[in-house]
N, C-alpha and C positions, 0 to 999 in steps of 0.2 A: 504494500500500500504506500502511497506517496504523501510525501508529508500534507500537502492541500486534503482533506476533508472529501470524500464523497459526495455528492449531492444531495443520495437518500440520508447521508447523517448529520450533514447541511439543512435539509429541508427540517428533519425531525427535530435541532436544537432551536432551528428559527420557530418553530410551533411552540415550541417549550417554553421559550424566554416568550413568548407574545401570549401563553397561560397566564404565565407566574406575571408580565405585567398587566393583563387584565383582571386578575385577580387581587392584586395588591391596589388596582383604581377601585372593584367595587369595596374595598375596605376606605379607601382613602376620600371616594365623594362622599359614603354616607357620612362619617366625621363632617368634611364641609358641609352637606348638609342639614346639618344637625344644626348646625351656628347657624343660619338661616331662620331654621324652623324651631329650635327651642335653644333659642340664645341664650335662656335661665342655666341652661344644664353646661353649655359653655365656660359660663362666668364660675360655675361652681367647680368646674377641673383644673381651670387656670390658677382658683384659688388650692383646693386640696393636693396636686399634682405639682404643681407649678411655682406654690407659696407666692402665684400675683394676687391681691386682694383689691377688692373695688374698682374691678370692671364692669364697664355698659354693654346695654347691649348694642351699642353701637360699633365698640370694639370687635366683638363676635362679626356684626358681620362688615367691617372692616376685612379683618383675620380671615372671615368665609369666601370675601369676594379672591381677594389678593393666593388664596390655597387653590380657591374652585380654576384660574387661573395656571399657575401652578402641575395641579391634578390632573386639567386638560392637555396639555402640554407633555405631560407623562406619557397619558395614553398615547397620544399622537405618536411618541418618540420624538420630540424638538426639543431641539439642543439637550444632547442625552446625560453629557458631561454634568450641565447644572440642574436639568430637571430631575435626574435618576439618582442624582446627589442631593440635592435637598430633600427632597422624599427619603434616602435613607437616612438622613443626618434628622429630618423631623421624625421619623418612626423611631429611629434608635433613643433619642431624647423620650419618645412620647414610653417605651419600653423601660430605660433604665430609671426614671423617675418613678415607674410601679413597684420599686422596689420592695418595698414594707407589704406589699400586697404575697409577693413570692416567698416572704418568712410564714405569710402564714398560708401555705399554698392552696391547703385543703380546703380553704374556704374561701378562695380567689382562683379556682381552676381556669375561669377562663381567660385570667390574664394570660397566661402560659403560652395562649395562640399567639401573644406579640410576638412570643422566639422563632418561629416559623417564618411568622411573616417578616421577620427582620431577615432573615438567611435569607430569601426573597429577594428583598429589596438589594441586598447585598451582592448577591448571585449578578443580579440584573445592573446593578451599577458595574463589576467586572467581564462583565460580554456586552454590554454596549452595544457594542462594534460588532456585533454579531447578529442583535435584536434590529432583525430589520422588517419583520412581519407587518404589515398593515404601518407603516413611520411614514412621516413625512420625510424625503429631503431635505 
């Protein structure tokens, strides 16, 4: 086999990385919107997550327009370097801040899926250059 990739193993990673990032945007719009639709619940992760206290809801969707932005941009694949990068750098942040939730795991199980989805997002910011399924130019 020649160092160059197959086609059919070509074709089958390009499906793969355009899973994992279609499935990392339906995690990542509903977040956005959420701050849209219940900008209450917003303010209260920014405050117990985040230690921001006394935001609006204006800030939400501030935050929801500027991510919803963002998020599309993802999907699309445009500019992969800063879009597949702030998505992992905001999930990893949104992940390691659940800390205290992971001590007590048995009663915060479903935080556990951040770990997945962050290997995701990870995966998907080092193949890049690979993830050309459905991308813009």
């Amino acid at each position: 086999m020649s160092n160059s990739m197959s086609s059919d193993v070509q074709n089958r990673l390009q499906w793969s990385l355009f899973s994992l990032r279609l499935g990392v945007f339906i995690v990542m719009i509903m977040w956005t919107l959420d701050k849209f639709f219940n900008p209450g619940h917003s303010t209260k992760i920014f405050e117990k997550f985040y230690g921001i206290a006394g935001s609006s809801d204006m800030v939400a969707y501030i935050l929801g327009a500027l991510q919803l932005i963002l998020v599309l941009a993802f999907l699309m694949g445009f500019k992969k370097r800063f879009s597949y990068g702030i998505i992992f750098i905001m999930h990893a942040m949104s992940t390691f801040s659940s800390y205290n939730q992971y001590l007590d795991g048995f009663n915060n199980l479903l935080f556990f899926t951040a770990w997945p989805m962050l290997a995701a997002c990870f995966a998907l910011y080092l193949l890049r250059e690979q993830d050309v399924k459905f991308t813009v130019k």
